[in-house]
C-alpha positions, 0 to 999 in steps of 0.5 A, a space after each residue: 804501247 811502251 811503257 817508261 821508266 821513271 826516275 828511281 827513288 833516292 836511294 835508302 841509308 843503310 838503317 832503312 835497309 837493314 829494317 825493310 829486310 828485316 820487314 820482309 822477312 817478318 812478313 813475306 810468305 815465300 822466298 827462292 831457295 838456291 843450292 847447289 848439288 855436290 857436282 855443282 848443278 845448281 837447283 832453284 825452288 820456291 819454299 814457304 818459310 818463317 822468320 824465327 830467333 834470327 834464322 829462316 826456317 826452310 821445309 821440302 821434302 827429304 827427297 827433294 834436291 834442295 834437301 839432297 844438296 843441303 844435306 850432302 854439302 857444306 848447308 850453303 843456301 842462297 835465299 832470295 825475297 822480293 822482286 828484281 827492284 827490290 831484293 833481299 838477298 841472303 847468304 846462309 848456312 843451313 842446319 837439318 832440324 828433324 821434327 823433335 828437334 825444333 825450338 819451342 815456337 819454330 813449328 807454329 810459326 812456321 805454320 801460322 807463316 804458311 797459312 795452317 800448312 804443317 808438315 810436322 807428324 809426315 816423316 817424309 819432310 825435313 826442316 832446315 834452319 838456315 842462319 844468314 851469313 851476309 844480306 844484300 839488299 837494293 831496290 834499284 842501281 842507285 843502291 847499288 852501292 852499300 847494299 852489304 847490310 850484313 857480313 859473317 852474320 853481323 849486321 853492319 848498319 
């Protein structure tokens, strides 16, 4: 049995867009985290994070590539929420937060967001902070167009 597509919804201004990412963001548990090694071999994960004071907060393990590659490089991170018809694609630089070193509040949203998993205490695991740089957001080719909703971390809508 084939299975047809239907007409796409009208496509959604850029207001719209900018507070259904944001909606994700608050409310979505998990993202694809995307970093490169310093040679250029890219690693794709999936993490747990937490929406907080603006910043998306990231935690692996030292060990882990992501946090190699984040560490040895610039911090450039490319996140990715939703699913390919509706995605939120966020550019963003990412910031190493030792354990001491977060915000009040970081560290029980950030568990509270993950369902009671807390990494803080085992030294083994690092969190980053990653601050967005641009956001890209459309659900299908309609939206193509005016899918930059964010640039150079200001929002444009």
């Amino acid at each position: 049995m084939t299975k047809t597509a239907s007409a796409p919804p009208p496509a959604r201004g850029g207001a719209q867009r900018r507070k259904d990412a944001l909606t994700r963001l608050e409310h979505d548990v998990d993202l694809w985290a995307a970093t490169a090694s310093p040679d250029g071999t890219p690693c794709m994960v999936p993490l747990s994070f937490a929406y907080v004071g603006g910043a998306v907060l990231l935690c692996t393990r030292r060990t882990n590539p992501t946090a190699r590659n984040l560490l040895a490089g610039a911090g450039r991170i490319t996140l990715g929420l939703g699913h390919t018809r509706d995605v939120v694609l966020v550019e963003a630089v990412a910031e190493a937060v030792e354990e001491a070193e977060l915000r009040p509040g970081e560290g029980e949203a950030f568990v509270a967001r993950t369902g009671g998993w807390d990494p803080r205490g085992n030294p083994a695991w690092l969190f980053f902070r990653c601050h967005p740089r641009s956001l890209r957001t459309w659900r299908e080719e309609n939206e193509l167009a005016g899918r930059l909703v964010m640039r150079e971390g200001a929002w444009l809508v």
